[in-house]
PLY file of the C-alpha trace (Angstrom):
ply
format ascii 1.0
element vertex 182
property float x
property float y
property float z
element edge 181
property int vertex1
property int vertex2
end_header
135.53 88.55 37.19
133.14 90.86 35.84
130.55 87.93 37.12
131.71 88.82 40.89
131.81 92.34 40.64
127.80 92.57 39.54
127.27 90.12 42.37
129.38 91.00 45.09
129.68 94.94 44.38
125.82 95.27 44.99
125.40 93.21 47.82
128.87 94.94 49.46
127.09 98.49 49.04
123.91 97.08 50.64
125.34 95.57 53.51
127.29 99.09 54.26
124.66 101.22 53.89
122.24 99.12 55.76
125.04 99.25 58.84
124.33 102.00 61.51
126.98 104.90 61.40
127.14 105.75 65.23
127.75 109.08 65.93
129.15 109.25 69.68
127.90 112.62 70.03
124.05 111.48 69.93
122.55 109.26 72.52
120.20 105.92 71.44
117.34 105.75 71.14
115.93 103.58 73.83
112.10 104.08 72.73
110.13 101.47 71.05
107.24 102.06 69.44
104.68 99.07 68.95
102.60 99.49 66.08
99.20 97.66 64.95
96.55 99.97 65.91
95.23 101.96 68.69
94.60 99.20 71.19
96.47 98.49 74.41
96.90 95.52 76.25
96.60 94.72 80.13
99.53 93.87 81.53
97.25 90.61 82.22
94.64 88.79 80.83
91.06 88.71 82.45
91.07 85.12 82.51
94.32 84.50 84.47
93.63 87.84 86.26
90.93 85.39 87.55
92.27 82.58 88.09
95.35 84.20 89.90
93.10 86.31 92.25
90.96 83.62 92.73
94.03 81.44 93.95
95.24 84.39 95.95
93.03 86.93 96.31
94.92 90.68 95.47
97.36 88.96 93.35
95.61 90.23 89.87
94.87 93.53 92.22
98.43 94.43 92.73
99.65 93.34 89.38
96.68 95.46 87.55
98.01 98.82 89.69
94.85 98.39 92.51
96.71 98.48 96.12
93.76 99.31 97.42
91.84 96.69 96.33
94.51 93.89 97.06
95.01 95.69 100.54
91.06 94.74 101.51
91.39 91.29 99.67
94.26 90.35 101.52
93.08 92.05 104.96
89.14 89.99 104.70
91.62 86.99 103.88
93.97 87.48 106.84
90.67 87.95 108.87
88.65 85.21 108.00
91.15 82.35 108.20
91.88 83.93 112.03
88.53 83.59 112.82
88.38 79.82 111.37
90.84 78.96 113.86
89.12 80.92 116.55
85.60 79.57 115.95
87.27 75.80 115.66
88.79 76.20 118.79
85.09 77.52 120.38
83.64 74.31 118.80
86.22 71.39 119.86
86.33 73.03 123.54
82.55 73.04 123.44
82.54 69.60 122.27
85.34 68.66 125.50
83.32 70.30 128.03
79.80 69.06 127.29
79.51 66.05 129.58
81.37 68.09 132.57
79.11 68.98 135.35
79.69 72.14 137.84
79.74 71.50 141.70
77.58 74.05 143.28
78.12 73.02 146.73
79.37 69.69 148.82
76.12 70.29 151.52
72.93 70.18 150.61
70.18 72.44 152.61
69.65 70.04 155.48
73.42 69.99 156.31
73.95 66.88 154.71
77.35 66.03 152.98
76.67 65.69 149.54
77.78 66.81 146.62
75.04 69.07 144.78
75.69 69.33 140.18
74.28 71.91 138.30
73.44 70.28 134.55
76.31 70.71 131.78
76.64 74.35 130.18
77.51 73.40 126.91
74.60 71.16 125.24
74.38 70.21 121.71
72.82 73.43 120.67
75.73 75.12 121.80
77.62 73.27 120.07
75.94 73.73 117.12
76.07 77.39 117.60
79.44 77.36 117.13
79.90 75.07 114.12
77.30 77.47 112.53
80.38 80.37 113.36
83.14 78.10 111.54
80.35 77.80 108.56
79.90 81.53 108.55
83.23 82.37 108.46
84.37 79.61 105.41
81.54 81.13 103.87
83.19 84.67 103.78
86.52 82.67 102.88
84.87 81.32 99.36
83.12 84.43 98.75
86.10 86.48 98.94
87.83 84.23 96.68
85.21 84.61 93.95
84.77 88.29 94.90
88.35 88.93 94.15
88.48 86.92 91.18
85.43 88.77 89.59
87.15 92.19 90.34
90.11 91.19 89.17
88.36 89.78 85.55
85.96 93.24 85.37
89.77 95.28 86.52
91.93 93.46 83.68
88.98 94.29 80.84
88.49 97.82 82.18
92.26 98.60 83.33
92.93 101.44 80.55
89.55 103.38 81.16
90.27 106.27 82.39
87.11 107.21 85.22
86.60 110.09 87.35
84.61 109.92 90.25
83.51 112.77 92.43
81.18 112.86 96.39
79.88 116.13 96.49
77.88 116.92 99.41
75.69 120.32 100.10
73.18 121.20 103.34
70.72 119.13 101.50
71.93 116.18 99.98
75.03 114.32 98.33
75.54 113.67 95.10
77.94 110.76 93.43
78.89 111.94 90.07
81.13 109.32 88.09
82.30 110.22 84.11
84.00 107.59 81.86
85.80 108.41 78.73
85.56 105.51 76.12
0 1
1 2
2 3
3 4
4 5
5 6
6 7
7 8
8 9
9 10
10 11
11 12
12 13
13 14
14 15
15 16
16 17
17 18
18 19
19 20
20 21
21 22
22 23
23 24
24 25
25 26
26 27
27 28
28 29
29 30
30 31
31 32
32 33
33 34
34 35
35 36
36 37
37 38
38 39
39 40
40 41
41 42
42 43
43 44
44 45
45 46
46 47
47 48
48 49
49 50
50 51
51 52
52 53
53 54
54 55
55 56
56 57
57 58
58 59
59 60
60 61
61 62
62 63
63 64
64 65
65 66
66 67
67 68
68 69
69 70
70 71
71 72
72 73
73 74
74 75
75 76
76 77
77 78
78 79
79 80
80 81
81 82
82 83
83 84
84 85
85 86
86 87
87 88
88 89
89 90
90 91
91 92
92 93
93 94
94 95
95 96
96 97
97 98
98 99
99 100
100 101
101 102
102 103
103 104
104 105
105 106
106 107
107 108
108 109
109 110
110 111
111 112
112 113
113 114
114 115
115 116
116 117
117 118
118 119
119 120
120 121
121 122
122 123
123 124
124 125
125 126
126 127
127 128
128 129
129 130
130 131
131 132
132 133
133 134
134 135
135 136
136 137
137 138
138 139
139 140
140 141
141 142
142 143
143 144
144 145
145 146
146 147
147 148
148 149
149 150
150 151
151 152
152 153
153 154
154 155
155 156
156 157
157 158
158 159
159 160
160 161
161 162
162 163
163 164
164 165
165 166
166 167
167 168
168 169
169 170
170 171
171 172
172 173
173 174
174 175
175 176
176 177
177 178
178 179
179 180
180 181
């Protein structure tokens, strides 16, 4: 018996002192505090922030706190793929229309029935002209992929520094001021 009681006496008072008395009159405490140093995470990391924005461009943007950004991302997006479609249609009704032929006039200048053509409109360097717009505007596609995926990468490694930026403009000149605190 006397084994128990050194045993199981001990390890009762533990276990009752190491429950929580709750006290109805005090509310918990809902803070938690996360310890192991001064440093604070993004809420995502540069890589994915990449990789997401470069997927979707203003994903990372929005996620990071940057409406802004993801706003303009999302709006040269919207833009570009509208003018794909636009500049595509240009090209394949270019394309339809180059053999056709436009009747100026059914008598020539001696009275004669005939029919008079005028040459097609649309040659091949028209054409060309506008698969040179569908070009341009995949072009601005890509690069606003990788542009949003580089701001989103520089945004998730520089999301906690605090920046000020300031336009001040006089009679003479304006100045950009800009002051980081590391």
């Amino acid at each position: 018996m006397r084994f128990l009681t050194k045993l199981l006496l001990p390890g009762c008072l533990a276990a009752a002192t190491a429950w929580p008395a709750r006290v109805f009159a005090q509310r918990i405490d809902t803070l938690t505090v996360k310890t192991g140093g001064d440093t604070v995470h993004s809420p995502i990391s540069p890589r994915r922030a990449f990789f997401y924005s470069f997927m979707l461009p203003g994903y990372s943007q929005s996620v990071l706190g940057r409406y802004k950004s993801a706003t303009a991302f999302l709006l040269v997006e919207g833009i570009s793929i509208a003018m794909i479609r636009e500049s595509g249609a240009d090209k394949r009704e270019a394309r339809r229309i180059a053999n056709d032929t436009t009747i100026l006039s059914y008598v020539d200048q001696t009275g004669v029935a005939g029919t008079i053509t005028a040459p097609p409109t649309f040659n091949d360097g028209y054409i060309r002209t506008r698969g040179a717009h569908v070009e341009d505007w995949v072009a601005l596609l890509v690069a606003n992929h990788l542009f949003a995926g580089a701001d989103a990468f520089v945004a998730a490694n520089l999301w906690d520094v605090p920046s000020h930026i300031s336009l001040r403009m006089t009679p003479n000149r304006t100045t950009v001021g800009a002051s980081f605190k590391w």
